[in-house]
NUTOR-226804 format. One line per field, with one value per residue (C-alpha): residue number from 1; residue in one letter; y negated, x negated, z negated. Coordinates in steps of 0.25 Angstrom, whole numbers. Example, Ala and Ser with C-alpha at 12.3 -4.5 7.8 and 13.67 -1.06 7.14 Angstrom:
// NUTOR-226804
n [1, 2] $
res [A, S] $
c2 [18, 4] $
c1 [-49, -55] $
c3 [-31, -29] $
// end
This chain:
// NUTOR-226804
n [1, 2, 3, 4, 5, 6, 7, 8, 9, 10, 11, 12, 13, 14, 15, 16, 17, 18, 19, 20, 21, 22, 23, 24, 25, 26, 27, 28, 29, 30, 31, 32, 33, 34, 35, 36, 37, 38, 39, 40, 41, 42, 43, 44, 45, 46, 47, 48, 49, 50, 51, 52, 53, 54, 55, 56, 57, 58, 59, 60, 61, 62, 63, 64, 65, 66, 67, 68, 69, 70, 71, 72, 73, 74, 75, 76, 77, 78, 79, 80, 81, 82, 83, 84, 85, 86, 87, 88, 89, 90, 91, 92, 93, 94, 95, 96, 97, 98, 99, 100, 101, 102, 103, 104, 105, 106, 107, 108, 109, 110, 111, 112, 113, 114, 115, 116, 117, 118, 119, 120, 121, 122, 123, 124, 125, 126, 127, 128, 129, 130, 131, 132, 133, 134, 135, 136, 137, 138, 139, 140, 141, 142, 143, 144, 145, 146, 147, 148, 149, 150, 151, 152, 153, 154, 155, 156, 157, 158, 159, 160, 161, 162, 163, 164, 165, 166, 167, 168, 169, 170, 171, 172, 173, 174, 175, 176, 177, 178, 179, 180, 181, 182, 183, 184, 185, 186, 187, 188, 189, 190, 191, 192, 193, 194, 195, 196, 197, 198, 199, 200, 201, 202, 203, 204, 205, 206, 207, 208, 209, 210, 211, 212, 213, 214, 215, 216, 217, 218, 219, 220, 221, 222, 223, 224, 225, 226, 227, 228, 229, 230, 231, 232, 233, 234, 235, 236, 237, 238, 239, 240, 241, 242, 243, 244, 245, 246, 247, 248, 249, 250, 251, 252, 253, 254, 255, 256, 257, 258, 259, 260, 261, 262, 263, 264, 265, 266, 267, 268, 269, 270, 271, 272, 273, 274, 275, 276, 277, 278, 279, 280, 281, 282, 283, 284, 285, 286, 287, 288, 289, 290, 291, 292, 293, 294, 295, 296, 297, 298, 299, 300, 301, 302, 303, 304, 305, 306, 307, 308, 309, 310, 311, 312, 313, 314, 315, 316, 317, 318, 319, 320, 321, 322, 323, 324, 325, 326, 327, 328, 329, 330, 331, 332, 333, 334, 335, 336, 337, 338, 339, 340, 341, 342, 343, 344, 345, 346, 347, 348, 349, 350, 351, 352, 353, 354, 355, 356, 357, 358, 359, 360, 361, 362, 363, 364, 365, 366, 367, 368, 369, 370, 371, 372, 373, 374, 375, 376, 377, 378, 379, 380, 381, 382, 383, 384, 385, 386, 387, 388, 389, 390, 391, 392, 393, 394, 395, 396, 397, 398, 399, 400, 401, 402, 403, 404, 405, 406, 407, 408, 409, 410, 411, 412, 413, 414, 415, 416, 417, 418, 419, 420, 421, 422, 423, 424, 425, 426, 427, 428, 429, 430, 431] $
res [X, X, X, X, X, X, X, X, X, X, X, X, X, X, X, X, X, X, X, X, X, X, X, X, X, X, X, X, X, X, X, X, X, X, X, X, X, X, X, X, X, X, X, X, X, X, X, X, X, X, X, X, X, X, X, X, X, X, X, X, X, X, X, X, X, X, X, X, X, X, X, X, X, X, X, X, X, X, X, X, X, X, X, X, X, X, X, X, X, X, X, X, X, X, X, X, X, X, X, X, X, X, X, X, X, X, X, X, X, X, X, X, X, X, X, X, X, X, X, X, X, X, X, X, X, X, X, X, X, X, X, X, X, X, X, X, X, X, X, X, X, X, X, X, X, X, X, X, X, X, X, X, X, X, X, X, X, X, X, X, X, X, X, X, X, X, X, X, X, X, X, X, X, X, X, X, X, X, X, X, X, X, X, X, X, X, X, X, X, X, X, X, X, X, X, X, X, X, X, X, X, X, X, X, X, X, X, X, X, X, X, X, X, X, X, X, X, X, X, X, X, X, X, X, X, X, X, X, X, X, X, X, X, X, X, X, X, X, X, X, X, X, X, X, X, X, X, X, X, X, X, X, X, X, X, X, X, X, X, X, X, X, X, X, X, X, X, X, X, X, X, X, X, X, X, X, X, X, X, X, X, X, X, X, X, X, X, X, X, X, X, X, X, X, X, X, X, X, X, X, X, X, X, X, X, X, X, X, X, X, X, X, X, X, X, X, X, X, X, X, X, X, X, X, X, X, X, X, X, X, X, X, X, X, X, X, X, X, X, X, X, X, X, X, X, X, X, X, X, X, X, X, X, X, X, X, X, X, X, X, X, X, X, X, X, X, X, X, X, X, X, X, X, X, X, X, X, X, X, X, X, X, X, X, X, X, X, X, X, X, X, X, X, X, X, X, X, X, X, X, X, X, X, X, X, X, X, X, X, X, X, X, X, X, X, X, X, X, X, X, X, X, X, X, X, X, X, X, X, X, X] $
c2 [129, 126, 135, 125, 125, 117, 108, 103, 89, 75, 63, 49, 36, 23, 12, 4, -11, -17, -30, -40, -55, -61, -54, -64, -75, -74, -73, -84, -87, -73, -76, -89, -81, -70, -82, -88, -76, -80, -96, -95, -90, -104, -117, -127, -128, -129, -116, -108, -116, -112, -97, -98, -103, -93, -82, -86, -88, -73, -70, -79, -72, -79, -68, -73, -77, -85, -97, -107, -103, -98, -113, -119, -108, -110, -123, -134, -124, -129, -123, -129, -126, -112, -111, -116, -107, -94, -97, -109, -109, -101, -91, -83, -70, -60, -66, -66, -51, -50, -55, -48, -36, -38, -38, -26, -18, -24, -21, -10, 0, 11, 14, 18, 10, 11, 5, 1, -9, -16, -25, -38, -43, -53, -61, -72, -70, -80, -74, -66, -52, -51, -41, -31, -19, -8, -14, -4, -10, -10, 3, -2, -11, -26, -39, -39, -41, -30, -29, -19, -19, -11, -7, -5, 7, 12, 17, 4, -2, -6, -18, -23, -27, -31, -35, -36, -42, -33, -41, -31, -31, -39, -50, -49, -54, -65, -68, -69, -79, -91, -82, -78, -91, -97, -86, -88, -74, -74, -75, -64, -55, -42, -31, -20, -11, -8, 2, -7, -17, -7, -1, -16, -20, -5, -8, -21, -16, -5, -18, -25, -14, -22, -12, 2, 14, 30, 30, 26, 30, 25, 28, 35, 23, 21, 36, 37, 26, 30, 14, 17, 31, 24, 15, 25, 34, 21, 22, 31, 39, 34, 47, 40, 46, 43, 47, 51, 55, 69, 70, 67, 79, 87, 101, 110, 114, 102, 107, 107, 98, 98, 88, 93, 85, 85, 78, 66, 59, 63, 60, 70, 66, 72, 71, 77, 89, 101, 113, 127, 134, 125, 113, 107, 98, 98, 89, 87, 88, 102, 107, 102, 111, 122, 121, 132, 132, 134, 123, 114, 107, 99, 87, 73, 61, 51, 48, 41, 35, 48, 56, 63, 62, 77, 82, 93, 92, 99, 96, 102, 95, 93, 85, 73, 74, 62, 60, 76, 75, 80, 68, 67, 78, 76, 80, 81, 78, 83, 80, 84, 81, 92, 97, 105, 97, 89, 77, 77, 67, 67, 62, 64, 61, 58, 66, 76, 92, 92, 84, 88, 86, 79, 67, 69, 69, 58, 48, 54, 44, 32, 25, 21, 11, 2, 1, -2, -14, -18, -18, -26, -37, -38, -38, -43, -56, -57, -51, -51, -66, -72, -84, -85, -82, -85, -74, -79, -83, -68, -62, -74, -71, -55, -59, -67, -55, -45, -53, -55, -41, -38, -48, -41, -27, -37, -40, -24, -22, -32, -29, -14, -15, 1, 4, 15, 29, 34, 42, 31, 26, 27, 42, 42, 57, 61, 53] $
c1 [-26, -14, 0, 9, 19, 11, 8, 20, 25, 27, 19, 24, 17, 16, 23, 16, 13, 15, 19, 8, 7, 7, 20, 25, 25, 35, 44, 41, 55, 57, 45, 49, 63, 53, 46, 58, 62, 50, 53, 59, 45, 40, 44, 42, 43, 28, 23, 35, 30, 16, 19, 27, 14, 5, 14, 12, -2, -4, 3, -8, -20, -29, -40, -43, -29, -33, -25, -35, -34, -18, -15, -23, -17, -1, 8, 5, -2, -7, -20, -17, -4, -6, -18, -9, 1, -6, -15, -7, 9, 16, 24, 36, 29, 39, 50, 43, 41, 54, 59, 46, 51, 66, 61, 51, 64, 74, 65, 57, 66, 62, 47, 34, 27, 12, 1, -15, -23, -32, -42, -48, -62, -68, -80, -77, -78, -66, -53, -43, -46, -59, -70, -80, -68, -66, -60, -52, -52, -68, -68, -79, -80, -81, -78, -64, -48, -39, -24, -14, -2, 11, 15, 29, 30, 43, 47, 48, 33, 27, 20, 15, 23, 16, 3, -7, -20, -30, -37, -51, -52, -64, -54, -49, -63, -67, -77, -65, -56, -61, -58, -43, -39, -45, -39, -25, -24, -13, -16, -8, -13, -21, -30, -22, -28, -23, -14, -7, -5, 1, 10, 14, 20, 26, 31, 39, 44, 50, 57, 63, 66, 66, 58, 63, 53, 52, 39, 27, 11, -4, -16, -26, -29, -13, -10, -22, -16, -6, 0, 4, 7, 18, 22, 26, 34, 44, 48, 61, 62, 50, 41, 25, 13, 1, -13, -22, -38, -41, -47, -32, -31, -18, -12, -4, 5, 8, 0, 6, 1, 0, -2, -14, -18, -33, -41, -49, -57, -47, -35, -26, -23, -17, -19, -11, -18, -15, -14, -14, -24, -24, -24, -36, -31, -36, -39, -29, -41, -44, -30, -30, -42, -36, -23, -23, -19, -5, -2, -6, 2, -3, 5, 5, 3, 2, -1, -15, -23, -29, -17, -9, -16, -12, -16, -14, -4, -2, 6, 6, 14, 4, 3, -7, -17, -20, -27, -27, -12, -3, 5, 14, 18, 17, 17, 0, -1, -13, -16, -31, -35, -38, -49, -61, -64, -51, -51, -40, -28, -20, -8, 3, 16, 29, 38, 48, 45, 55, 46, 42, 27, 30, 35, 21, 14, 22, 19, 4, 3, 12, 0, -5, 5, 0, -14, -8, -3, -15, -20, -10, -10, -25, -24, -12, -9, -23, -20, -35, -37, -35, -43, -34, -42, -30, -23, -10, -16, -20, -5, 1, -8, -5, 10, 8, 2, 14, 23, 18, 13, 28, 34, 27, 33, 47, 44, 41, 55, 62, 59, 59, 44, 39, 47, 42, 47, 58, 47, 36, 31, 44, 50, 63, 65, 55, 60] $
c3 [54, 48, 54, 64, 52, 44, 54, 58, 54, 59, 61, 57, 64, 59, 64, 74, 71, 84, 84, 83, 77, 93, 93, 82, 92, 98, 85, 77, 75, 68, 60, 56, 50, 44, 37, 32, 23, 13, 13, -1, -5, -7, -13, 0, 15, 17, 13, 19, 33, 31, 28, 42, 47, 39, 46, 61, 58, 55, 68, 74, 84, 76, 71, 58, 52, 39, 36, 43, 57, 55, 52, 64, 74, 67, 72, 63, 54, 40, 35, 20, 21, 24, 13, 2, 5, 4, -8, -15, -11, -22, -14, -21, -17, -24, -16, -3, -7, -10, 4, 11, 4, 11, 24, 25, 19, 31, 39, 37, 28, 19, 18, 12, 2, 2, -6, -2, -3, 6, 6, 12, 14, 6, 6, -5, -20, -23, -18, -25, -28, -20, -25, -21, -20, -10, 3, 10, 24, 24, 17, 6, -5, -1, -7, -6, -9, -10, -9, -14, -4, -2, 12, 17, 28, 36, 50, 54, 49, 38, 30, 17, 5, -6, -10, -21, -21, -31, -40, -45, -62, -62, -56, -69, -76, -83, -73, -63, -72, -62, -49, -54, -56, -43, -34, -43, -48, -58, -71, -75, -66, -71, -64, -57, -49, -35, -39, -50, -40, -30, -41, -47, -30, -32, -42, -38, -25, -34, -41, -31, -22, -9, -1, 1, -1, -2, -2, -8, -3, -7, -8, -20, -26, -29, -32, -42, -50, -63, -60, -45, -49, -60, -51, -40, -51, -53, -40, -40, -28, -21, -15, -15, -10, -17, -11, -24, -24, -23, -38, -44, -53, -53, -58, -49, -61, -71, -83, -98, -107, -123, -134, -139, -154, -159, -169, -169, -179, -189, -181, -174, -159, -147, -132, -122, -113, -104, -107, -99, -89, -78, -86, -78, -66, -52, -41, -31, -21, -26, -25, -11, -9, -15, -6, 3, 18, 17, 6, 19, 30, 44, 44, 54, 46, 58, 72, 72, 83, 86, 84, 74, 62, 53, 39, 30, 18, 7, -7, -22, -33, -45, -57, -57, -69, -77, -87, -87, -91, -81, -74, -64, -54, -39, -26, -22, -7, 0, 14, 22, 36, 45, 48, 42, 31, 27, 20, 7, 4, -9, -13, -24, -23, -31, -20, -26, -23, -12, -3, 12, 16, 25, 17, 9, 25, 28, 19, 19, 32, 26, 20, 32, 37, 25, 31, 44, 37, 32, 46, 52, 43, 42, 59, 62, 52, 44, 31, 30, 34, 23, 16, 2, -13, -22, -27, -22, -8, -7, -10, -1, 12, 11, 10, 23, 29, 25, 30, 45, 46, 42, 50, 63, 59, 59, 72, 76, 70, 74, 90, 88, 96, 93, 81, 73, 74, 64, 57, 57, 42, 34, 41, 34, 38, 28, 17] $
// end
């Protein structure tokens, strides 16, 4: 057992999405005002009705919400009308962004980026993006689509912000030419890994600087990639935590490092190595192992279902190993469950020396507001009902289902129904 002293901390909860689609009914005038924002989006009236329409119709009960049944169950609903403006109407989709982006900072504030991807079940062969990959949701590889999102989190609530449909490399085949064009992926358009597309939408929200953030948190797929890593150094100021797997290699001490020059079929070369005694890197899962009692705190993360849920922390500044070259120097951020045989969490972050734990334990729990949106649009305005294949169609229907999982939290704000406590997702008194 730990000693009380290390035990101590506070817990931070999640806000809770309450407000469901039903509720939107008897608000259709504020939703026709929210829609209106994005009518210089598109060139003619026709569109800009049917995206009214597409709107109400995933605030409908209906159980599947695909464009057919939306446009039967809406007013004067037009099916082609609704099928054009997904997959064929050009949308200005920087400028909705843009005006998208305006919104979630009115009325949201400061918060937390975060990154993950999720994916969507499908049985075809002919849409954008869909192979055989690993499908989070299912847990196993499937025949599916996958999209990298950002997600927006503060005290007030939280949504996604930007998307990007992952297209796999063998996409990019010859064998694929036919299907590229079909779907309408652009031209110009060239494999990226998830992590590339996650550091591109950074990257751009860094641009325009429309959406405030402190923060930045993903997971091991985005800390083990040199891109995302890149990209989270551009941003001045910003503290990220970045989960990575526990074979990362790391030195406790930054090792010194030598030009050392050698011969090779005749020519004299050089490659940079390092030198000293402890010149071999370890894994950060055997330091954590190596940590003894005292380095180790018990800390609240959340309040779950079945109560508080508390790990064990501990933190060492390191240097990162690449290549076997000393790297960049960061905060290591180990976290273990209780119990007798714990299961490990790592993360690195760019914090400087001077920051508490609990900003570390903190965002530790941040994360999970990004899956809680992917819940509540796939539940709530079928995220996941979608019948598009083009590449466009894709990016169009996932805007759609941003926007009326943001325009619920709207509601949740604007009526101050069980507003989130002062040190929900964004807890400005560990900032």
């Amino acid at each position: 057992m730990l000693p009380a002293c290390r035990t101590e901390g506070d817990g931070f909860a999640i806000p809770t999405f309450d407000v469901l689609p039903s509720d939107v009914e008897g608000f259709m005038d504020e939703l026709r005002t929210f829609q209106a924002v994005f009518h210089d989006c598109f060139s003619r009236r026709e569109p800009r009705e049917h995206f009214f329409d597409y709107l109400v119709g995933q605030f409908s009960p209906l159980e599947r919400k695909s464009i057919e049944p939306m446009a039967l169950k809406v007013a004067d609903g037009n099916i082609r009308g609704m099928q054009r403006l997904i997959s064929d109407v050009v949308w200005d989709e920087d400028q909705m962004r843009w005006h998208y982006h305006h919104l979630v900072a009115e009325e949201m504030g400061d918060g937390v980026l975060i990154f993950d991807e999720t994916g969507f079940v499908n049985k075809g062969n002919d849409s954008a993006g869909v192979a055989r990959q690993y499908c989070g949701p299912l847990g196993k590889v499937e025949n599916c689509q996958v999209g990298v999102f950002a997600g927006y989190a503060t005290r007030h609530g939280y949504a996604l912000v930007d998307q990007r449909l992952f297209l796999p490399e063998v996409w990019f085949s010859e064998a694929y030419g036919a299907r590229r064009r079909k779907c309408q992926v652009p031209d110009e358009l060239t494999f990226q890994s998830k992590p590339q597309l996650a550091a591109a939408m950074l990257k751009g929200m860094v641009a325009k600087g429309l959406l405030p953030f402190r923060y930045i948190v993903a997971d091991c797929l985005y800390g083990n990639s040199p891109e995302f890593l890149d990209a989270l150094d551009a941003c001045v100021g910003v503290t990220a935590l970045v989960a990575i797997p526990g074979e990362s290699r790391c030195w406790r001490q930054r090792p010194q490092s030598e030009d050392k020059t050698y011969r090779y079929q005749g020519q004299e070369r050089s490659k940079r190595v390092v030198v000293g005694a402890d010149h071999e890197p370890t894994t950060v899962a055997a330091l954590a192992a190596s940590l003894p009692a005292s380095s180790w705190y018990r800390r609240r993360v959340s309040e779950g279902t079945k109560g508080p849920l508390e790990y064990e922390f501990a933190r060492q500044r390191v240097t990162l190993s690449k290549g076997g070259l000393p790297d960049r120097t960061v905060w290591l951020v180990m976290k273990r469950s209780l119990g007798a045989e714990p299961r490990y969490a790592y993360a690195i972050s760019n914090a400087p020396r001077s920051t508490p734990l609990s900003t570390f334990v903190w965002l530790s729990g941040r994360r999970w507001a990004i899956e809680q949106c992917f819940e509540a649009c796939k539940g709530e305005v079928g995220m996941d009902h979608y019948e598009v294949r083009k590449y466009p169609g894709w990016h169009h229907h996932m805007l759609m289902s941003m926007l009326a999982h943001f325009f619920l939290w709207r509601l949740k704000l604007g009526l101050g129904k069980k507003s989130a406590r002062a040190d929900g997702v964004a807890a400005p008194h560990v900032a």
